[in-house]
TIMI-2910 file (N, C-alpha, C, CB; in pm, 1 decimal, decimal comma, always signed):
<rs>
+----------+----------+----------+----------+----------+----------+----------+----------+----------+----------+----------+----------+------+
!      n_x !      n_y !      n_z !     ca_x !     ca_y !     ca_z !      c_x !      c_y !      c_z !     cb_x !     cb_y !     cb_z ! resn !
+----------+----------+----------+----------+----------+----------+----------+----------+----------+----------+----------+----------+------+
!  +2099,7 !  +3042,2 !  +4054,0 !  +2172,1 !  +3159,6 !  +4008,9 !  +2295,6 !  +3184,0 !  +4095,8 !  +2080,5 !  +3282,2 !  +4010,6 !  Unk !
!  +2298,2 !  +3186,7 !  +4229,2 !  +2401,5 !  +3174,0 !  +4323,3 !  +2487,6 !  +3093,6 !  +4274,9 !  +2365,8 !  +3133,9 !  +4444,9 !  Unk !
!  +2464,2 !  +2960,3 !  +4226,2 !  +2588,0 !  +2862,5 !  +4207,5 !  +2650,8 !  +2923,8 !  +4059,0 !  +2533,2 !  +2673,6 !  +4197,3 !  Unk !
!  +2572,2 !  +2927,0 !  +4007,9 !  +2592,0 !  +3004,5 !  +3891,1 !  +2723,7 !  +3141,6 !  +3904,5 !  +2432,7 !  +3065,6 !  +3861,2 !  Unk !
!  +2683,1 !  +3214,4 !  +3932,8 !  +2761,7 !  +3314,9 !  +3998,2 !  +2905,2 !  +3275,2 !  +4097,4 !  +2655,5 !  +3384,2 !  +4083,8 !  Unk !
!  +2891,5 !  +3189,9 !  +4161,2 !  +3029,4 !  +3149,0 !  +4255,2 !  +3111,0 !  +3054,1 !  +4126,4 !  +2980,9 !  +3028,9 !  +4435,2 !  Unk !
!  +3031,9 !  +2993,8 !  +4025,8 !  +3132,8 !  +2926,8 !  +3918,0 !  +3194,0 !  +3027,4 !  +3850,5 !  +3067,5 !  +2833,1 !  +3810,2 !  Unk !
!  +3152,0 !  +3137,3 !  +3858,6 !  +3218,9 !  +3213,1 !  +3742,3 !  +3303,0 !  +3305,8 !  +3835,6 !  +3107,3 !  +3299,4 !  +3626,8 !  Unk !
!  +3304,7 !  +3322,4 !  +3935,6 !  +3389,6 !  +3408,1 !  +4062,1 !  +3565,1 !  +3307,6 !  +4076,4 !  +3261,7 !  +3388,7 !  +4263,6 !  Unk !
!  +3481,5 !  +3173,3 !  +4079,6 !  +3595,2 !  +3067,0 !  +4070,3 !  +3697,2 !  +3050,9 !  +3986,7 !  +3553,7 !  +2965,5 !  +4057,9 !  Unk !
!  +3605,5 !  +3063,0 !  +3816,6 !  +3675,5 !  +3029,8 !  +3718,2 !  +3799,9 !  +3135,8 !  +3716,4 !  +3586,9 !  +3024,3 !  +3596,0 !  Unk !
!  +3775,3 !  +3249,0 !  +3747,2 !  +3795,5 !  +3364,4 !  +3735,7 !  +3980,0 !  +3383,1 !  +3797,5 !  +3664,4 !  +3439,3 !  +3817,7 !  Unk !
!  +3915,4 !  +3291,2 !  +3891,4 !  +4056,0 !  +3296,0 !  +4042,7 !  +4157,8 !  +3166,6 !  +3971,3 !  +3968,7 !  +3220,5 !  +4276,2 !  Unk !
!  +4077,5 !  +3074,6 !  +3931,7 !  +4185,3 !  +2972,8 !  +3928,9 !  +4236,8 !  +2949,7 !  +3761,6 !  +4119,8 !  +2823,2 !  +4001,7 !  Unk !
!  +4255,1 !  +3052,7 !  +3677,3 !  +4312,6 !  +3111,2 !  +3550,4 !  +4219,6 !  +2977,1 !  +3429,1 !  +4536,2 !  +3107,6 !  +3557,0 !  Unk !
!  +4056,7 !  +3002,5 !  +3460,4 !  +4024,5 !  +2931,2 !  +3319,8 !  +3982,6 !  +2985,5 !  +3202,4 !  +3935,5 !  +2849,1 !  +3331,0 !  Unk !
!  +3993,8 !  +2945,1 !  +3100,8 !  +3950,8 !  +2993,4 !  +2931,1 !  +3833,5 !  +2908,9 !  +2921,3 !  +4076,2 !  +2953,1 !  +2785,8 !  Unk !
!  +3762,1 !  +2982,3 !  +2822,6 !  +3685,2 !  +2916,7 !  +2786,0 !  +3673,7 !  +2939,4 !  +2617,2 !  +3578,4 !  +2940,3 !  +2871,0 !  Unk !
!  +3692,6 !  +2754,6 !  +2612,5 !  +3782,3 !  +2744,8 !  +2459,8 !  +3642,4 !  +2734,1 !  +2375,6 !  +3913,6 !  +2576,5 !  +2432,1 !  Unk !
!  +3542,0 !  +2661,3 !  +2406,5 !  +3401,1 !  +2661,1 !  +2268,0 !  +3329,3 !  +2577,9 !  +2361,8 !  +3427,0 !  +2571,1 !  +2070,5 !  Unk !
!  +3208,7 !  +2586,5 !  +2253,1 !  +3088,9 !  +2573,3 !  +2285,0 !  +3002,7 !  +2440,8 !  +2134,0 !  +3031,1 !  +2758,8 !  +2298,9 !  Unk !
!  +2976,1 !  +2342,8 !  +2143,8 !  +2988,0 !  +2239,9 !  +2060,8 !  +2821,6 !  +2179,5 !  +2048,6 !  +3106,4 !  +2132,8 !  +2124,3 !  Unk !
!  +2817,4 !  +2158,1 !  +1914,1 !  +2676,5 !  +2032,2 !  +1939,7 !  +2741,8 !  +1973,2 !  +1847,1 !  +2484,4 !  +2059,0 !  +1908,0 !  Unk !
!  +2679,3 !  +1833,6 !  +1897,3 !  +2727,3 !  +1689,5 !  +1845,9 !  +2594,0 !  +1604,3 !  +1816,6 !  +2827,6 !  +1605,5 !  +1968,4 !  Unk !
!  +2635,4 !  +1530,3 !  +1718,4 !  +2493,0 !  +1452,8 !  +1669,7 !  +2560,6 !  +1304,2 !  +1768,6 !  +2462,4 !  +1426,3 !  +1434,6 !  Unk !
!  +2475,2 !  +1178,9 !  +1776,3 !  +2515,2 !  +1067,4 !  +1807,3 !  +2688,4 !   +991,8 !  +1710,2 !  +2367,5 !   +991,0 !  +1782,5 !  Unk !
!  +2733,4 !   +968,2 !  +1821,8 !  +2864,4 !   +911,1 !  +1743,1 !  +2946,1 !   +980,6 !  +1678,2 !  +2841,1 !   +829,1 !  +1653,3 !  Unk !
!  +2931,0 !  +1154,7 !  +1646,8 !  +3035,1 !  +1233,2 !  +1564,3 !  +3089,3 !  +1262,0 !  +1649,1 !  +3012,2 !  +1339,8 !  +1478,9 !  Unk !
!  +3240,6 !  +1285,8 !  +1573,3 !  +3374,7 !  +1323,6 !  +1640,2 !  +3412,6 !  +1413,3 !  +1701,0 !  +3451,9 !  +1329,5 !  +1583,6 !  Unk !
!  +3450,4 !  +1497,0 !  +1784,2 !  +3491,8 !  +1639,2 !  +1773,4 !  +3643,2 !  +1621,6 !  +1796,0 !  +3415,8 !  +1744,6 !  +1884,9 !  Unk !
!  +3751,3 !  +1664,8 !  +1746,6 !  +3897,9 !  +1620,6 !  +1784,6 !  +3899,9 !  +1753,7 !  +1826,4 !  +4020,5 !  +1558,9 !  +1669,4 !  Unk !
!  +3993,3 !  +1819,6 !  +1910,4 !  +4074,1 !  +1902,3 !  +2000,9 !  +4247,3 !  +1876,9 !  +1934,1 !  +4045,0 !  +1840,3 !  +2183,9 !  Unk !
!  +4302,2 !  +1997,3 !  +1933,1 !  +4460,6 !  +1944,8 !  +1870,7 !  +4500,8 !  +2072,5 !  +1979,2 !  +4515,6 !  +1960,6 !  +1646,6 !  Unk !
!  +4592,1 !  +2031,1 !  +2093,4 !  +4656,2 !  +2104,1 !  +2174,9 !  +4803,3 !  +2053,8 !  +2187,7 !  +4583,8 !  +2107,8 !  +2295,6 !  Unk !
!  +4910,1 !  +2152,4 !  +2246,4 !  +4999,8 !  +2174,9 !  +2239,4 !  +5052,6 !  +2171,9 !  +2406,6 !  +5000,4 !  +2278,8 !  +2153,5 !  Unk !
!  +5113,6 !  +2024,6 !  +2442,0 !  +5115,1 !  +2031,8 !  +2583,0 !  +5257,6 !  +1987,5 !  +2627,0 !  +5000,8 !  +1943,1 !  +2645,7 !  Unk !
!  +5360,6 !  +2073,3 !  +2655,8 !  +5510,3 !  +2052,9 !  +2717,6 !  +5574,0 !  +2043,6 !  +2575,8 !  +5540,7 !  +1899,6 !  +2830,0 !  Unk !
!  +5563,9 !  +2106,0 !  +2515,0 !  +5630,6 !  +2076,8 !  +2417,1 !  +5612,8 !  +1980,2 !  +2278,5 !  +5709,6 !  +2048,4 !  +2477,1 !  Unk !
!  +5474,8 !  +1900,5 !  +2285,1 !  +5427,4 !  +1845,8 !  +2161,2 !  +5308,6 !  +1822,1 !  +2170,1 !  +5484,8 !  +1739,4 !  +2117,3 !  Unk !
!  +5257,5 !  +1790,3 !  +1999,0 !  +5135,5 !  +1836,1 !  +2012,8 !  +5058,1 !  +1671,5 !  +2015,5 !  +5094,1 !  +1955,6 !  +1881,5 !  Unk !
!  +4962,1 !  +1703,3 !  +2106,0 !  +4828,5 !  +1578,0 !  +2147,3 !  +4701,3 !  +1594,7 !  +2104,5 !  +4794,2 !  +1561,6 !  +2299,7 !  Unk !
!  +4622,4 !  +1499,8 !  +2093,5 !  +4467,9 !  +1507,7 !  +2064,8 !  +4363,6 !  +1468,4 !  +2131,5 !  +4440,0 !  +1456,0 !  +1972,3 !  Unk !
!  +4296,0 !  +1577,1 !  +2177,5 !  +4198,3 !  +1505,7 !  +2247,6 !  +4059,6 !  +1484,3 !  +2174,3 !  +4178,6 !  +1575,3 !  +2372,6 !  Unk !
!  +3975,3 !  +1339,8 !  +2187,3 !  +3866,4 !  +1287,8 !  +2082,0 !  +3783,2 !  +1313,0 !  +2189,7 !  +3866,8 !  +1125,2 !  +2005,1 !  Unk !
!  +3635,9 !  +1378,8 !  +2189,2 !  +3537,9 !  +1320,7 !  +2253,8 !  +3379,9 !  +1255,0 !  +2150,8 !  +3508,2 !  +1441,6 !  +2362,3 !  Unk !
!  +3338,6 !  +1234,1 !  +2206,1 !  +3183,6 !  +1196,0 !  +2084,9 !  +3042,7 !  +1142,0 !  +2247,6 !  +3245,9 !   +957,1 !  +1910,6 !  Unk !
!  +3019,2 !  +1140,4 !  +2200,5 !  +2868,2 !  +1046,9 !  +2269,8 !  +2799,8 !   +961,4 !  +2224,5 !  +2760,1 !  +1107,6 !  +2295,6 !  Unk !
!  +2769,6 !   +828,8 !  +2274,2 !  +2708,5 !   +700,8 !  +2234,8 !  +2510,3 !   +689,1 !  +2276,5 !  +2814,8 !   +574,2 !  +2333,6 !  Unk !
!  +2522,4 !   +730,0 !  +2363,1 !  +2361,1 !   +730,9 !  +2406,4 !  +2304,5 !   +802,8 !  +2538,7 !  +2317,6 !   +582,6 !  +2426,7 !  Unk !
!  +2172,5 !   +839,0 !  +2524,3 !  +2113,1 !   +948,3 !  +2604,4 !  +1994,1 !   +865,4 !  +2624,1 !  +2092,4 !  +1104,0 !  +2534,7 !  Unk !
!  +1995,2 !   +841,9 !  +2773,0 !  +1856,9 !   +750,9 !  +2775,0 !  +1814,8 !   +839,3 !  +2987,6 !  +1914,8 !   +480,5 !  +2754,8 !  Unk !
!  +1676,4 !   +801,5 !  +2989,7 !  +1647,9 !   +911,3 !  +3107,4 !  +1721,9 !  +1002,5 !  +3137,2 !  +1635,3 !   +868,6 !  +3220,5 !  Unk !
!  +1815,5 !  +1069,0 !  +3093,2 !  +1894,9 !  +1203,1 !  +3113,5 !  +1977,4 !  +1194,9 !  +3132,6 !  +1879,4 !  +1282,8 !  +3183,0 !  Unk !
!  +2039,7 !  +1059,9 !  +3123,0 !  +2204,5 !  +1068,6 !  +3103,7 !  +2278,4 !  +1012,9 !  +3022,6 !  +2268,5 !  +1034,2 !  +3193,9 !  Unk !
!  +2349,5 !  +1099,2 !  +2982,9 !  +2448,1 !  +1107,9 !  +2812,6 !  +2589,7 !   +982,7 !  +2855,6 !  +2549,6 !  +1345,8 !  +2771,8 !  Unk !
!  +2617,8 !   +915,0 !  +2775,0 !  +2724,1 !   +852,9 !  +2773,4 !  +2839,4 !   +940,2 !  +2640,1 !  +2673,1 !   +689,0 !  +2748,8 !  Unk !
!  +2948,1 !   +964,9 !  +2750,5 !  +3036,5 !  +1001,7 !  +2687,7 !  +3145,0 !   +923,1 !  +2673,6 !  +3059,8 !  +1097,7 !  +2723,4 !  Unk !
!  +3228,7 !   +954,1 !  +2586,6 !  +3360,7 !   +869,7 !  +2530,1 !  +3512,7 !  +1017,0 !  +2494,0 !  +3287,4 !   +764,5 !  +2329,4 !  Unk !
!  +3636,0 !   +978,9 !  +2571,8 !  +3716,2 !  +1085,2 !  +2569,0 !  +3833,1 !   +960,4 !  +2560,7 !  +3705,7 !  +1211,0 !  +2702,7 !  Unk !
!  +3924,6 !  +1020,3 !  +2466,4 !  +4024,4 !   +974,9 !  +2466,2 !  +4143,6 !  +1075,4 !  +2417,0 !  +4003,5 !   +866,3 !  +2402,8 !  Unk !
!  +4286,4 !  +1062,3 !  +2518,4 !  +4351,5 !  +1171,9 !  +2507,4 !  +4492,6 !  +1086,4 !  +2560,0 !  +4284,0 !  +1309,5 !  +2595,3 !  Unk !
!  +4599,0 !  +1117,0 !  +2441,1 !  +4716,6 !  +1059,3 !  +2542,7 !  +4691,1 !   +899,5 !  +2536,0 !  +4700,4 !  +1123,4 !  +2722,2 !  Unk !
!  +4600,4 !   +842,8 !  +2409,6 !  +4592,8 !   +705,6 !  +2391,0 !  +4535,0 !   +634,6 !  +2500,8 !  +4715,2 !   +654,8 !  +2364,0 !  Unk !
!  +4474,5 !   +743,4 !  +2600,0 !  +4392,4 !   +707,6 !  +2744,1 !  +4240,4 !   +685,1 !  +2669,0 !  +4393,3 !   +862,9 !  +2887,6 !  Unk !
!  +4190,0 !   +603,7 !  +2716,3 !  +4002,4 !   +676,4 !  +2691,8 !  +3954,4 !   +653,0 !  +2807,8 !  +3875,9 !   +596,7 !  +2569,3 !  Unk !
!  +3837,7 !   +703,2 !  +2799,8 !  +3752,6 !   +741,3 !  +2919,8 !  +3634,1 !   +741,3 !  +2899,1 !  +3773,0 !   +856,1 !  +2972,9 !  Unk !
!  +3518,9 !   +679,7 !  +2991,9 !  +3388,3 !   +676,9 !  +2988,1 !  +3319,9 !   +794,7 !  +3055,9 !  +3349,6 !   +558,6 !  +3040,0 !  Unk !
!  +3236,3 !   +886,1 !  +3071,4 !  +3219,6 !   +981,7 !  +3173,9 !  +3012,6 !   +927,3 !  +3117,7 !  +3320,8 !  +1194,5 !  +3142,0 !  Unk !
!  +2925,5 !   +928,5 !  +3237,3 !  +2791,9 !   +949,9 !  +3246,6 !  +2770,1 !  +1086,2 !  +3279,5 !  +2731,2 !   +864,0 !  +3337,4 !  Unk !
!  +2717,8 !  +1128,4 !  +3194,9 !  +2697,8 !  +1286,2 !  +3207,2 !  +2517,2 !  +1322,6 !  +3257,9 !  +2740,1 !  +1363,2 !  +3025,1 !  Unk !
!  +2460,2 !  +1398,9 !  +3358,8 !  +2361,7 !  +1371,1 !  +3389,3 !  +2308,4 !  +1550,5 !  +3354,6 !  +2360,8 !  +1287,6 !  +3537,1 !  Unk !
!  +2182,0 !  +1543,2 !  +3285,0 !  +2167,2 !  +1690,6 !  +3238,4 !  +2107,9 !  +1761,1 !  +3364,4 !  +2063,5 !  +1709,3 !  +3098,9 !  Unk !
!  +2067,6 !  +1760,9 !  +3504,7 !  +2086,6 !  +1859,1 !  +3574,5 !  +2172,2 !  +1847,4 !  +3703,7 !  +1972,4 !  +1900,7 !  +3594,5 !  Unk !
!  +2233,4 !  +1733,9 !  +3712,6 !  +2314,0 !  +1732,9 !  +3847,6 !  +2469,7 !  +1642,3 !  +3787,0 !  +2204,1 !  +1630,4 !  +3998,7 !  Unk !
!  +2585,3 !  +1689,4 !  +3828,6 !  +2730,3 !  +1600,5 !  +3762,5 !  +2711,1 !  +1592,4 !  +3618,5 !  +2751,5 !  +1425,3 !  +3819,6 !  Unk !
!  +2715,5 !  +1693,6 !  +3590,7 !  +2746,0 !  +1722,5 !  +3447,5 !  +2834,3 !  +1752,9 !  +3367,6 !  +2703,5 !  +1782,0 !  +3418,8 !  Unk !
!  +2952,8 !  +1702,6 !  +3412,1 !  +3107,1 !  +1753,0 !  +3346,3 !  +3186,9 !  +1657,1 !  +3384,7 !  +3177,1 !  +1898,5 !  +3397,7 !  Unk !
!  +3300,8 !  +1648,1 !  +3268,2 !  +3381,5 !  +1540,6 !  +3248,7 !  +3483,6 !  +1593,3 !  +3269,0 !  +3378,9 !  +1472,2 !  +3137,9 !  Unk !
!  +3608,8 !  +1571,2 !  +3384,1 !  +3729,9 !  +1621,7 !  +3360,3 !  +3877,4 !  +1543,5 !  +3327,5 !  +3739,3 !  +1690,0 !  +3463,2 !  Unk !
!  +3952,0 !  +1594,3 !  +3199,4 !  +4051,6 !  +1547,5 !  +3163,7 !  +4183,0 !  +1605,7 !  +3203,0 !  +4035,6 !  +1539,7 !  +3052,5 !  Unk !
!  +4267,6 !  +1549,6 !  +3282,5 !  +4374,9 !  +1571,3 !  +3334,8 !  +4483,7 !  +1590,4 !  +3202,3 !  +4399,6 !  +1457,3 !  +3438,0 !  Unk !
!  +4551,1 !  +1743,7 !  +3159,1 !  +4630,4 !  +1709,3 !  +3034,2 !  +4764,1 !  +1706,2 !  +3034,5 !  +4605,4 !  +1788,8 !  +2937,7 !  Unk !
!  +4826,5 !  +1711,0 !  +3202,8 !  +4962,6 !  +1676,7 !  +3201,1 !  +5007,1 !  +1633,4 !  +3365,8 !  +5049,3 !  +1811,7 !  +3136,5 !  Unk !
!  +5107,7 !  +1589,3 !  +3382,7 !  +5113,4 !  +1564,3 !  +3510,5 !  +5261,3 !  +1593,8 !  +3593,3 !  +5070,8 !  +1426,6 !  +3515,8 !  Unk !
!  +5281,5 !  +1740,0 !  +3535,7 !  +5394,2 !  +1777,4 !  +3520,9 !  +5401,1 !  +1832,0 !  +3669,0 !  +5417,6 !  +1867,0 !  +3398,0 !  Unk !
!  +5294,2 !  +1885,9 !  +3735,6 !  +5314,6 !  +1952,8 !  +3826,6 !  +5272,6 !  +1835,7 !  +3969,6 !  +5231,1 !  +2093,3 !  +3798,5 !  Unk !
!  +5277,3 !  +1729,8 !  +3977,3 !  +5135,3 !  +1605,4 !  +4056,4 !  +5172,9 !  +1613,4 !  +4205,7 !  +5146,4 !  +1389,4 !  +4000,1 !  Unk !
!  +5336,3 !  +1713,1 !  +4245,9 !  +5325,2 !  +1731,8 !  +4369,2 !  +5232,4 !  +1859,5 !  +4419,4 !  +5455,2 !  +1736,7 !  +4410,2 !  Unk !
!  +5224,8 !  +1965,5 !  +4409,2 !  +5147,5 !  +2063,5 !  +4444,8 !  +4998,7 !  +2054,9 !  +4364,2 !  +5228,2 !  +2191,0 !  +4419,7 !  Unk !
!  +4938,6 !  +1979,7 !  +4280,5 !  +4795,3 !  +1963,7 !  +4204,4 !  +4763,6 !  +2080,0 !  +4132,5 !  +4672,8 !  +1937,7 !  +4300,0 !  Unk !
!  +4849,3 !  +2106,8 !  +4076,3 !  +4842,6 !  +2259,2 !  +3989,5 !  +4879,7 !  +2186,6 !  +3859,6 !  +4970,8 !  +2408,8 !  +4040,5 !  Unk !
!  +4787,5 !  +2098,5 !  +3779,9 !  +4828,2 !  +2064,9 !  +3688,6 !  +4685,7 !  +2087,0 !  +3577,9 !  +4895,1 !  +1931,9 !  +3719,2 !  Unk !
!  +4744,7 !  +2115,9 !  +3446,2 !  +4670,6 !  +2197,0 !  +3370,8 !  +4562,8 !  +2038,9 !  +3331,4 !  +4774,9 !  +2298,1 !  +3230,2 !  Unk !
!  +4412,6 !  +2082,9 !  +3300,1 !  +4282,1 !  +2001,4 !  +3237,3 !  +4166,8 !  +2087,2 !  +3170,8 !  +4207,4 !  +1917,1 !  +3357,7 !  Unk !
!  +4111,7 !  +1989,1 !  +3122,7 !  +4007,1 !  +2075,4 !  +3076,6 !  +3883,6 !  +1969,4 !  +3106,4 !  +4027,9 !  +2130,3 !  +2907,7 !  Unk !
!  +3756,5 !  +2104,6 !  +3123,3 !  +3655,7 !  +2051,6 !  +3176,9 !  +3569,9 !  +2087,6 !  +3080,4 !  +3626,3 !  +2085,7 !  +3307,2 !  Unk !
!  +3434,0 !  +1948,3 !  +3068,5 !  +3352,5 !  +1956,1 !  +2932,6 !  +3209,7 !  +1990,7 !  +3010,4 !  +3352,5 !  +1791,8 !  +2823,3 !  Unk !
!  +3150,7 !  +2049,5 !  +2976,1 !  +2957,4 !  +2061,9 !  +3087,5 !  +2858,8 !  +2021,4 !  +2940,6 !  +2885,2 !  +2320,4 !  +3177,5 !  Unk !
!  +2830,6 !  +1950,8 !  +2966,9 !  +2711,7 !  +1894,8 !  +2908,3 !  +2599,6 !  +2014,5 !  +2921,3 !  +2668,2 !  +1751,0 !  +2987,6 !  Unk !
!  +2555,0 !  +2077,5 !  +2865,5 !  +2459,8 !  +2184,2 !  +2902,9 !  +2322,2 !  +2153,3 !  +2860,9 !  +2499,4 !  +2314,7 !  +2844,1 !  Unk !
!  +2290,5 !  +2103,7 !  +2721,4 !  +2149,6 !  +2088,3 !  +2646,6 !  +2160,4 !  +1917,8 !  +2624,3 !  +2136,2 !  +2194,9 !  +2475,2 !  Unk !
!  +2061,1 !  +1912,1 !  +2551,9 !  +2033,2 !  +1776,8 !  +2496,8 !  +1858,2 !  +1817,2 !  +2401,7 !  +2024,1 !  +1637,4 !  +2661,4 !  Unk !
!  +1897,8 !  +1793,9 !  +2262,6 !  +1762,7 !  +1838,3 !  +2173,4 !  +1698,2 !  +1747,1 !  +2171,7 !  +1768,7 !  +1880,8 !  +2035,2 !  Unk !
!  +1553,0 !  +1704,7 !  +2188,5 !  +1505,4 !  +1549,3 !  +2173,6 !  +1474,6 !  +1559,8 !  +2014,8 !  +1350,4 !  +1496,6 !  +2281,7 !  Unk !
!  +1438,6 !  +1677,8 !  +2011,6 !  +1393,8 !  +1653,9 !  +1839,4 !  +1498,0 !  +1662,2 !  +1715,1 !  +1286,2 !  +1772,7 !  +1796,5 !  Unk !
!  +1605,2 !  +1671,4 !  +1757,4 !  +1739,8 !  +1708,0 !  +1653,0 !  +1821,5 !  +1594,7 !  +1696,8 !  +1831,7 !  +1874,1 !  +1676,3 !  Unk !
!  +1836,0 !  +1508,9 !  +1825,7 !  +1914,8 !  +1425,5 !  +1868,6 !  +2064,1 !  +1457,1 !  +1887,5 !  +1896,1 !  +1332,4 !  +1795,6 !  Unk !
!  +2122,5 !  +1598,7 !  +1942,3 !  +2211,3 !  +1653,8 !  +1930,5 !  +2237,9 !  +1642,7 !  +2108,6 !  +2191,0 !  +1785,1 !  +1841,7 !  Unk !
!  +2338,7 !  +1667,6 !  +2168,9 !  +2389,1 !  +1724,5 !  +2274,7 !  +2465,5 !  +1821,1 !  +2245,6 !  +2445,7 !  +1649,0 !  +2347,5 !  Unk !
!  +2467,1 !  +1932,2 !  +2334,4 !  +2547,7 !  +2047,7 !  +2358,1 !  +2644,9 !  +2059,6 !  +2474,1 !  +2464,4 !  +2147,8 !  +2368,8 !  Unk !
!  +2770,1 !  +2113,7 !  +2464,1 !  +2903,4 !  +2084,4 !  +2521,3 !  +2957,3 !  +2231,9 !  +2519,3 !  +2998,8 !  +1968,5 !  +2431,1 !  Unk !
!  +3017,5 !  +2299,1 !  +2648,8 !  +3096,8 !  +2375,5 !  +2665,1 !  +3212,2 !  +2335,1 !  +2746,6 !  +3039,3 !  +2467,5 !  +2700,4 !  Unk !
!  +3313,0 !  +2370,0 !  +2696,1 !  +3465,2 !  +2304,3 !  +2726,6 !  +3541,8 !  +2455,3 !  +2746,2 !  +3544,6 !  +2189,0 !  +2570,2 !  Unk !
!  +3617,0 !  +2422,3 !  +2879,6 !  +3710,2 !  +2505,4 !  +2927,5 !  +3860,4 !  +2416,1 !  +2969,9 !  +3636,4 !  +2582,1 !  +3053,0 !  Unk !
!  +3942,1 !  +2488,6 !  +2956,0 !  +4054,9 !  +2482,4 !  +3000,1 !  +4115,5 !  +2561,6 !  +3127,6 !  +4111,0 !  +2504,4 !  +2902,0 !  Unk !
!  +4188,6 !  +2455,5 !  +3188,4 !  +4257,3 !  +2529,6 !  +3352,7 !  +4404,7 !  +2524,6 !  +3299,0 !  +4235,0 !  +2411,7 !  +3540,8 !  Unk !
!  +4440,6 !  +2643,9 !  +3293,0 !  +4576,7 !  +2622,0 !  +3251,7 !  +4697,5 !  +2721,7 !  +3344,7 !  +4576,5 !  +2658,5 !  +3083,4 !  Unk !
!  +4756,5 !  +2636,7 !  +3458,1 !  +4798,6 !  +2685,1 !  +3572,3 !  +4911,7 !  +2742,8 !  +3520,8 !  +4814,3 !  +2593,5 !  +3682,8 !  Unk !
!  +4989,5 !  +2734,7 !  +3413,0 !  +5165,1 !  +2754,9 !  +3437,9 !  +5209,2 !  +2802,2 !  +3296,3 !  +5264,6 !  +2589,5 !  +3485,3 !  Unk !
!  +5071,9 !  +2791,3 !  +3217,7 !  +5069,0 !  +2807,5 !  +3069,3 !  +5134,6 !  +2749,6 !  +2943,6 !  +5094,0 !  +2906,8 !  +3058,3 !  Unk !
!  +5140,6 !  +2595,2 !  +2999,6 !  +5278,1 !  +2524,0 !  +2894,5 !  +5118,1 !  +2456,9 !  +2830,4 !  +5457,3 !  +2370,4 !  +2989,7 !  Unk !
!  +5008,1 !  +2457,7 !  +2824,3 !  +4902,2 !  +2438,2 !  +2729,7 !  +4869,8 !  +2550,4 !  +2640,4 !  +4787,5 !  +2403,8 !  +2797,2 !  Unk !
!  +4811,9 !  +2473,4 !  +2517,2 !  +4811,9 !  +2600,7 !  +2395,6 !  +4690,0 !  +2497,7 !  +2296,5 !  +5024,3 !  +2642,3 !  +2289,6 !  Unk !
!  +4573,6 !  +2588,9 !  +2325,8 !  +4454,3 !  +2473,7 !  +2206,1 !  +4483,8 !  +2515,1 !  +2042,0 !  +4231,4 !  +2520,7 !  +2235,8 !  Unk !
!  +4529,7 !  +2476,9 !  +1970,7 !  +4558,1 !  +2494,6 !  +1855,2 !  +4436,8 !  +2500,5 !  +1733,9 !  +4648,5 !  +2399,8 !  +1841,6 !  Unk !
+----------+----------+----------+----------+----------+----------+----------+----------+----------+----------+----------+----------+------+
</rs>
C-alpha cells in the first residue's frame, strides 16, 4: 500500500494522465493515434504469450518495435519514449503501460496506460 501511495504522490509531481485502462485477448490490436510535435503517430501494442507469469508484449511506435516481458507481480510496465525533443535535460514526453491482471479463464490481459507529458506538445487523439 505504501508503494502504492508514493506512485500516485509521484505521478502527481511529474505531470502524468492517465489515458485508459484496456483488456486484450491473445494477438488483438490496440492502436493509440497521438499527436506528437506537430504530426500525428501510432502507437500498436498486442501480446503474444503468458506462460508462468510473464506476458510477452509487442509495441511498435515511430516504425520502432519493441519486445517488453511483463511480469504480473514484480517489473510490470513497458516504457515508450514518444519524442526526443528535449534528450539534453530528460524531460522528454512517454507513456507507460502496467500490466495489472491476467484472466486464466477468459485468456485476456489487462493494461493501464499513462502518459508523462512534460512540455505538452503530446495530445492522445
Amino acid at each position: 500500500m505504501r508503494y502504492l501511495l508514493l506512485f500516485f504522490i509521484l505521478v502527481g509531481i511529474i505531470n502524468a494522465e492517465f489515458i485508459g485502462e484496456i483488456t486484450l485477448k491473445k494477438d488483438e490490436v490496440k492502436n493509440i493515434e497521438l499527436f506528437v510535435e506537430n504530426s500525428k503517430k501510432i502507437l500498436t501494442f498486442r501480446w503474444t504469450l503468458y506462460k508462468d507469469g510473464v506476458l510477452i508484449t509487442h509495441f511498435k511506435y515511430d516504425g520502432i518495435p519493441y519486445q517488453f516481458s511483463l511480469y504480473k507481480e514484480h517489473s510490470n510496465s513497458a516504457k515508450i519514449t514518444l519524442s526526443s525533443i528535449n534528450s539534453a535535460n530528460n524531460a522528454n514526453p512517454y507513456m507507460i503501460f502496467y500490466f495489472t491482471n491476467y484472466d486464466d479463464m477468459q485468456k485476456e490481459a489487462r493494461f493501464r496506460y499513462y502518459i508523462f507529458n512534460f512540455n505538452s506538445n503530446v495530445e492522445v487523439m
